[in-house]
C-alpha positions as CSV (number, residue, x, y, z in Angstrom):
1,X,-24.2,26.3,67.8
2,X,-24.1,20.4,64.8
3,X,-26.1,17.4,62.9
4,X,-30.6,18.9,64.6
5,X,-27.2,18.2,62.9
6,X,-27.4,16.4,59.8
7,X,-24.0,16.4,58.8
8,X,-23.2,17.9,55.2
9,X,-27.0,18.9,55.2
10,X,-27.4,22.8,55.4
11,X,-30.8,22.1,57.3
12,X,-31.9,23.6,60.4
13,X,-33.5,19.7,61.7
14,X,-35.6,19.6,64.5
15,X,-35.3,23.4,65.7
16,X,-37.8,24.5,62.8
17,X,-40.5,24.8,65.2
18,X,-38.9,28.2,66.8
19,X,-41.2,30.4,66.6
20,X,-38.7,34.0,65.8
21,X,-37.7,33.4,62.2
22,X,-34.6,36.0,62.5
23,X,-33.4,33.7,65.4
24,X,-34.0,30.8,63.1
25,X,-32.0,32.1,60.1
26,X,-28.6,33.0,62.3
27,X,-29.4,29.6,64.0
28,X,-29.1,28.1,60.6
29,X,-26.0,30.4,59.3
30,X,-24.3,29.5,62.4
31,X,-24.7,25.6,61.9
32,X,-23.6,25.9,58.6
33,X,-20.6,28.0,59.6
34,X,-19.2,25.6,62.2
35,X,-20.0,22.7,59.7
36,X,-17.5,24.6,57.4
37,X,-14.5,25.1,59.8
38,X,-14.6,21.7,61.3
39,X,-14.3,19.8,58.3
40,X,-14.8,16.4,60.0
41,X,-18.2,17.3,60.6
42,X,-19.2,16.7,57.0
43,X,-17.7,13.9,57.0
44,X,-19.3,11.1,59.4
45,X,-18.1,8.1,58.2
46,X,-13.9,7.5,57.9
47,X,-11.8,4.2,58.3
48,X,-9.0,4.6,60.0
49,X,-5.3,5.8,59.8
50,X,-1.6,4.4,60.6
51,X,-0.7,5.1,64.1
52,X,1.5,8.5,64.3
53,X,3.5,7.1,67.1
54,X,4.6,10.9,68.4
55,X,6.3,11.4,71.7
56,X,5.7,14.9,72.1
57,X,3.4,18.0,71.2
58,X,2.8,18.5,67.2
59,X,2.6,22.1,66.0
60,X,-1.4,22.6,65.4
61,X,0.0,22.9,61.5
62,X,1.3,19.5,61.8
63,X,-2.2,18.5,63.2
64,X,-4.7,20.5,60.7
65,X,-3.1,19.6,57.8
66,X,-3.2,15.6,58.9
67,X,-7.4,16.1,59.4
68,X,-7.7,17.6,55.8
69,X,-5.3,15.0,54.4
70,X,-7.6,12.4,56.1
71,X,-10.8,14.6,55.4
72,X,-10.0,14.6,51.5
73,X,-9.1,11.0,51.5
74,X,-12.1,9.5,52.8
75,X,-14.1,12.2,50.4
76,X,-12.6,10.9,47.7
77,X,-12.2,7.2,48.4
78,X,-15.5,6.2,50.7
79,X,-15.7,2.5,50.3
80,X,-19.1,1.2,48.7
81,X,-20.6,0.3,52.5
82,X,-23.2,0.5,54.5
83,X,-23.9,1.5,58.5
84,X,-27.2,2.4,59.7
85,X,-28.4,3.2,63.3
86,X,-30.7,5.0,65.3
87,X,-30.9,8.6,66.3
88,X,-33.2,10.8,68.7
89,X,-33.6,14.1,69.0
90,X,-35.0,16.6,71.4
91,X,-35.4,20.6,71.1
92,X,-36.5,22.1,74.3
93,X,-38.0,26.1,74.4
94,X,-36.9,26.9,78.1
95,X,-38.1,29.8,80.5
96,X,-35.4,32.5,82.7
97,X,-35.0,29.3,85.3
98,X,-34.5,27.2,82.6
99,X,-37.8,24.9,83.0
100,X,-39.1,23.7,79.7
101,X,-42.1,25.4,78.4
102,X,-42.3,23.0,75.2
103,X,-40.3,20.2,73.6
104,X,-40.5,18.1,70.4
105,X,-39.0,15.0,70.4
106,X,-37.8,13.1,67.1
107,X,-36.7,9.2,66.2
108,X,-34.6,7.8,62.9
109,X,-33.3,5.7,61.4
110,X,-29.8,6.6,59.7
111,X,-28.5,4.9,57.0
112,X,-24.5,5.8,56.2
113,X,-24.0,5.2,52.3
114,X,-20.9,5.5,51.0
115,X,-20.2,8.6,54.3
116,X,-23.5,10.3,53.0
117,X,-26.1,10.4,55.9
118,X,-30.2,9.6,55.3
119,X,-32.0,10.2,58.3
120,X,-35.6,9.2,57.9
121,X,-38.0,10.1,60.6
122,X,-40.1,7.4,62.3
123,X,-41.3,9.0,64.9
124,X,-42.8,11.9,66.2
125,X,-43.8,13.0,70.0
126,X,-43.8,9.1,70.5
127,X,-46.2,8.4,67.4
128,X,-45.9,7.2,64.9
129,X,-46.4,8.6,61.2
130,X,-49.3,9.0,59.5
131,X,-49.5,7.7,56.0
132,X,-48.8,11.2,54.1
133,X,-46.2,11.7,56.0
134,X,-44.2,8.0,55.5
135,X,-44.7,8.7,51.7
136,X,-43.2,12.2,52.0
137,X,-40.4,10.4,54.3
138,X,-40.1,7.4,50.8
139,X,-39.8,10.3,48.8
140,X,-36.7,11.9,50.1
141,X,-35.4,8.5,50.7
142,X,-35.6,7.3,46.9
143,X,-34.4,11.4,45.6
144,X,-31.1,10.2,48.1
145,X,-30.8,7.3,46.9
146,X,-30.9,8.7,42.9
147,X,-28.5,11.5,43.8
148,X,-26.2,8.7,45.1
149,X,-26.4,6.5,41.7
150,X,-26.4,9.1,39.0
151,X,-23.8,11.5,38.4
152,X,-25.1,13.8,41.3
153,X,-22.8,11.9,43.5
154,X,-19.3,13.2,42.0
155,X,-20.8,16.8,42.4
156,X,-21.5,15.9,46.4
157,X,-17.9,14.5,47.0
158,X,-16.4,17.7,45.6
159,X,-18.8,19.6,47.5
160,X,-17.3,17.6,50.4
161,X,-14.0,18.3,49.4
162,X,-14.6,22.1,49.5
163,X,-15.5,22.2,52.7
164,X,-12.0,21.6,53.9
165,X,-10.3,25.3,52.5
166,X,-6.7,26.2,54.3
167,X,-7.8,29.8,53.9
168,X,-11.1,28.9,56.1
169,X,-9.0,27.8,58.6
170,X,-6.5,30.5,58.4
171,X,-9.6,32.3,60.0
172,X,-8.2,31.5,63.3
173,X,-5.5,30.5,65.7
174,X,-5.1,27.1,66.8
175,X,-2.5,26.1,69.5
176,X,-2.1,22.6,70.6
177,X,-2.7,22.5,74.3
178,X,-1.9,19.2,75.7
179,X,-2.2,15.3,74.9
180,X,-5.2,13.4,76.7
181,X,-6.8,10.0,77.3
182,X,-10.1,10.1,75.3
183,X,-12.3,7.1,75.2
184,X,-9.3,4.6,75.9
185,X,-7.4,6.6,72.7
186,X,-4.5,9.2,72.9
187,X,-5.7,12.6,71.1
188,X,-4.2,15.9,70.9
189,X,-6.2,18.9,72.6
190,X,-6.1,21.9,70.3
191,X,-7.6,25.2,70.8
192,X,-8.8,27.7,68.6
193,X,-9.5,31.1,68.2
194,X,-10.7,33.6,65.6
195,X,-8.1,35.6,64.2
196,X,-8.4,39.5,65.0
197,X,-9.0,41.9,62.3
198,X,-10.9,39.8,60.1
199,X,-13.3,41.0,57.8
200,X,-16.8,41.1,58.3
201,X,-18.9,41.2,55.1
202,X,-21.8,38.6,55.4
203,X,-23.5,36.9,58.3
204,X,-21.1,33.9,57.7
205,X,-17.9,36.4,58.4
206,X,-19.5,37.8,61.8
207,X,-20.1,34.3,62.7
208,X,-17.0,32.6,62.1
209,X,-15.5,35.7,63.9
210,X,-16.7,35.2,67.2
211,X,-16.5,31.0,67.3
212,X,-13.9,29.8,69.8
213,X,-13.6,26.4,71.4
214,X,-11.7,23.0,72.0
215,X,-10.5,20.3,69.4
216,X,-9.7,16.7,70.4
217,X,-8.0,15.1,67.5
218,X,-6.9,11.8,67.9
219,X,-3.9,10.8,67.2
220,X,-3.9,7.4,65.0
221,X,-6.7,8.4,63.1
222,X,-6.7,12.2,62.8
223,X,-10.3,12.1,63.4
224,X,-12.2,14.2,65.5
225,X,-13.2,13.2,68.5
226,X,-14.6,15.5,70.8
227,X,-15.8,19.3,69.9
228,X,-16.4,22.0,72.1
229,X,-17.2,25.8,70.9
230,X,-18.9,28.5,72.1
231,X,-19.7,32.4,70.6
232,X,-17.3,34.4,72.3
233,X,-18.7,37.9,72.1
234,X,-22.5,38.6,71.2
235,X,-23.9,38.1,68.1
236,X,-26.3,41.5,66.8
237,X,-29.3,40.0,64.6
238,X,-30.1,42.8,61.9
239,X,-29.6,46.6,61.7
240,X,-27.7,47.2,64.9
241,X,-29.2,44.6,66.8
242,X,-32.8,46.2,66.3
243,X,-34.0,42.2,66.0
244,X,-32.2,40.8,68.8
245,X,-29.1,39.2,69.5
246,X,-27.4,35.8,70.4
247,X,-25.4,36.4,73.9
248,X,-24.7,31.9,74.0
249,X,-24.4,29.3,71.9
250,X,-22.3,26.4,73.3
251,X,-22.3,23.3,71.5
252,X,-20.6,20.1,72.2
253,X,-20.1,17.0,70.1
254,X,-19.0,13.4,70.4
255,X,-18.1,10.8,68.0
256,X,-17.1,7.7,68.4
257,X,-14.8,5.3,66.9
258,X,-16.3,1.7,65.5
259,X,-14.6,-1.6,65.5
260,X,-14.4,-1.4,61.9
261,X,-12.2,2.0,61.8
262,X,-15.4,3.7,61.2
263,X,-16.1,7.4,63.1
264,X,-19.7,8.4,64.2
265,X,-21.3,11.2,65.5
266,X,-22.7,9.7,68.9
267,X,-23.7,12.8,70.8
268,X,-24.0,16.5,70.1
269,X,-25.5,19.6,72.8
270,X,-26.4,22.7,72.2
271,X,-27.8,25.4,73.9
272,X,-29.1,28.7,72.6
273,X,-29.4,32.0,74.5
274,X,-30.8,35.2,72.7
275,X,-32.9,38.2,72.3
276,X,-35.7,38.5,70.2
277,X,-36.5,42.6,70.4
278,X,-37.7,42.8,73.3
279,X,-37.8,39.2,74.6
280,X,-35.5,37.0,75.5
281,X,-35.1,33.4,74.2
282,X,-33.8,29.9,75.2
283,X,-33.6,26.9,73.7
284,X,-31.6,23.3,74.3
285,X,-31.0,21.0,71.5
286,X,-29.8,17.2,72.3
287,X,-29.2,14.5,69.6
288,X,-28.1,11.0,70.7
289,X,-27.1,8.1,68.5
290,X,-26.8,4.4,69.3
291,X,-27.3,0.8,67.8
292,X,-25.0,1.2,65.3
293,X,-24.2,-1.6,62.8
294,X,-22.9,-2.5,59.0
295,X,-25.9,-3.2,56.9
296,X,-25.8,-6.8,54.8
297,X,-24.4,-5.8,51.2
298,X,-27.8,-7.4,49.8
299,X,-29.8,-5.1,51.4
């Protein structure tokens, strides 16, 4: 199923280079979907909560409604700060044993502004860019950067905001499985389900229908922590599945918690399995994060 992963960015990233467009275009639908139910996603940057101090299991009600309180809080209240850090990324086309055939590898720079993520490219393949392409990278830096300053920037945090719909999660069942140790923190393990009987009018209903996975939320912060989902039936690509299908996507993502209170996404996995008529397709997708840091407020 994840931030090439940008988060809040409907972008497909560093998967453009598949070569079966239909494959593509659910690729992208499906990002987008799971960037929808899991609020959190959209949101990168959070500081962080009062301790909840529970003994026991919460309901999964209990738990949802403390991520969108927290979700909607930070969307509406992001501090004026900077974090930047790096991020590489690698999307693999595999064969039946799973050997790569080819692979495109990716470097950034992030810069976190006020929760909204700018990943500019500075590498490719282990080069670096050629003069057209760091003024196409300055470009999309300096449109960010006016979006952020003019009156854009109200229309994003709604945007954010919208994300995080009870009825979107009323799409599924969530069930609060245990308690765990997570990265030295206490979280709660929820898992969720899509609810049967739901309708199935676009690509984005047949998507959110078959999504099922694993939730760590943890406890002080209501953040996040750990994602696990997977498709759990296949997914038919156009009339009947005459274009294909996916049969597995399993994605996995990280995040971590800085000293500040602030929650990154550190490390996300995907892998794709599918058909594309008659030819099957694989692809793995890794994006890793590290060196993170506040920027100076002067810069």
């Amino acid at each position: 199923m994840n931030n090439g992963w940008q988060p809040v960015e409907r972008s497909c990233g560093d998967i453009r280079q598949i070569r079966s467009y239909p494959f593509l275009v659910y690729y992208c639908e499906l990002k987008y979907c799971l960037t929808g139910v899991f609020a959190l996603l959209a949101i990168p940057v959070a500081s962080s909560a009062a301790a909840s101090g529970l003994a026991t299991l919460p309901s999964a009600t209990n738990v949802l409604n403390r991520v969108i309180e927290r979700a909607s809080h930070v969307a509406r209240d992001a501090k004026d700060e900077k974090y930047s850090y790096a991020k590489r990324t690698l999307t693999q086309e595999l064969n039946s044993q799973g050997e790569v055939i080819q692979s495109t590898e990716k470097k950034y720079k992030v810069l976190l502004v006020l929760g909204w993520p700018f990943s500019r490219v500075v590498q490719i393949q282990g080069q670096q860019l050629s003069a057209a392409e760091i003024r196409k990278e300055d470009e999309r830096e300096q449109d960010f950067n006016n979006k952020l300053e003019g009156r854009d920037l109200k229309k994003m945090r709604e945007k954010k905001e919208a994300w995080i719909k009870p009825e979107l999660l009323a799409r599924f069942n969530f069930n609060v499985v245990s308690n765990a140790t997570y990265a030295n923190r206490q979280a709660w393990v929820l898992e969720f389900k899509p609810k049967a009987g739901a309708p199935e009018n676009t690509v984005q209903d047949r998507i959110y229908n078959r999504i099922a996975g694993l939730l760590w939320i943890d406890e002080e912060d209501a953040e996040i922590a750990r994602l696990e989902a997977h498709l759990n039936e296949d997914l038919s690509l156009g009339w009947l599945g005459m274009l294909g299908s996916l049969k597995t996507c399993d994605l996995t993502l990280e995040r971590h918690r800085m000293p500040e209170g602030i929650w990154v996404n550190a490390n996300q996995k995907l892998l794709l399995v599918g058909r594309k008529l008659l030819s099957t397709m694989r692809y793995r997708a890794t994006e890793e994060s590290s060196g993170f840091q506040r920027e100076s407020s002067n810069q």
